[in-house]
C-alpha positions in Angstrom: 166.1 -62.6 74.1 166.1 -66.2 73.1 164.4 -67.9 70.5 162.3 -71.2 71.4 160.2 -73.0 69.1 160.3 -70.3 67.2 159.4 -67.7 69.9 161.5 -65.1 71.1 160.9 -65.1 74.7 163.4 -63.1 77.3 165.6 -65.0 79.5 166.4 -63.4 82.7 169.5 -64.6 84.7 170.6 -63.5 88.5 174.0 -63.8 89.0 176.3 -63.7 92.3 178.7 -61.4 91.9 181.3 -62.6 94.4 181.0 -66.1 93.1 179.5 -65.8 89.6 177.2 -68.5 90.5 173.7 -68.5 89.0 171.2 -68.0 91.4 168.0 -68.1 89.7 166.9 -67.9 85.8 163.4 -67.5 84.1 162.1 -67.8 81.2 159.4 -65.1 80.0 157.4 -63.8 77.2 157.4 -60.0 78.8 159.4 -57.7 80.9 156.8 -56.5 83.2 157.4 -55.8 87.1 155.7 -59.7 87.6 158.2 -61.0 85.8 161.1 -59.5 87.8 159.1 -60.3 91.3 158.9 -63.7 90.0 163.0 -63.8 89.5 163.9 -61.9 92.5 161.4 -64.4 94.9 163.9 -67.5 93.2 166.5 -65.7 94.3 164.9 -65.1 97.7 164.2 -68.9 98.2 168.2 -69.8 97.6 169.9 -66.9 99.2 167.5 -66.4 102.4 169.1 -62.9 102.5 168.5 -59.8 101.5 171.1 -58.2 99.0 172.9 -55.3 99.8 173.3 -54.3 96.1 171.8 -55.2 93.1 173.1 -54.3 89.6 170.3 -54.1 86.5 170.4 -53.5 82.8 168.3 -50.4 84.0 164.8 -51.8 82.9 161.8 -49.5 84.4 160.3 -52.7 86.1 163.6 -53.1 88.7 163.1 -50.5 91.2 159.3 -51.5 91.7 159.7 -55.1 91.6 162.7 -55.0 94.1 160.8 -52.6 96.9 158.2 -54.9 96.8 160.4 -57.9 97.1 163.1 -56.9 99.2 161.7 -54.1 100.5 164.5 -51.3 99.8 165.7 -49.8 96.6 
């Protein structure tokens, strides 16, 4: 969580992990399953592949929000 304007809002970050480049960040005021679809379609848009792994901090929302986007757990 970061604080803006004196909010706390989450910021969400998608990292490569070969390259450690950022591939996508968002800003959000919740951790819902939208909020992750919402991250994982930037990351769709610059990778234009699907990932063979990806590596959470174990939030409930993940596993939905990346069958629906990627189409695999």
């Amino acid at each position: 969580m970061v604080k803006a304007k004196g909010k706390y809002v989450y910021c969400w970050n998608a990292i490569d992990s070969d390259s450690r480049f950022l591939l996508a960040s968002l800003i959000s005021e919740g951790r819902e399953i939208g909020d992750a679809r919402r991250l994982f379609q930037k990351v769709k848009e610059v990778t234009k592949v699907k990932p063979s792994v990806i590596i959470t901090d174990g939030l409930a929302s993940y596993p939905k929000a990346i069958r629906r986007e990627f189409g695999t757990r």
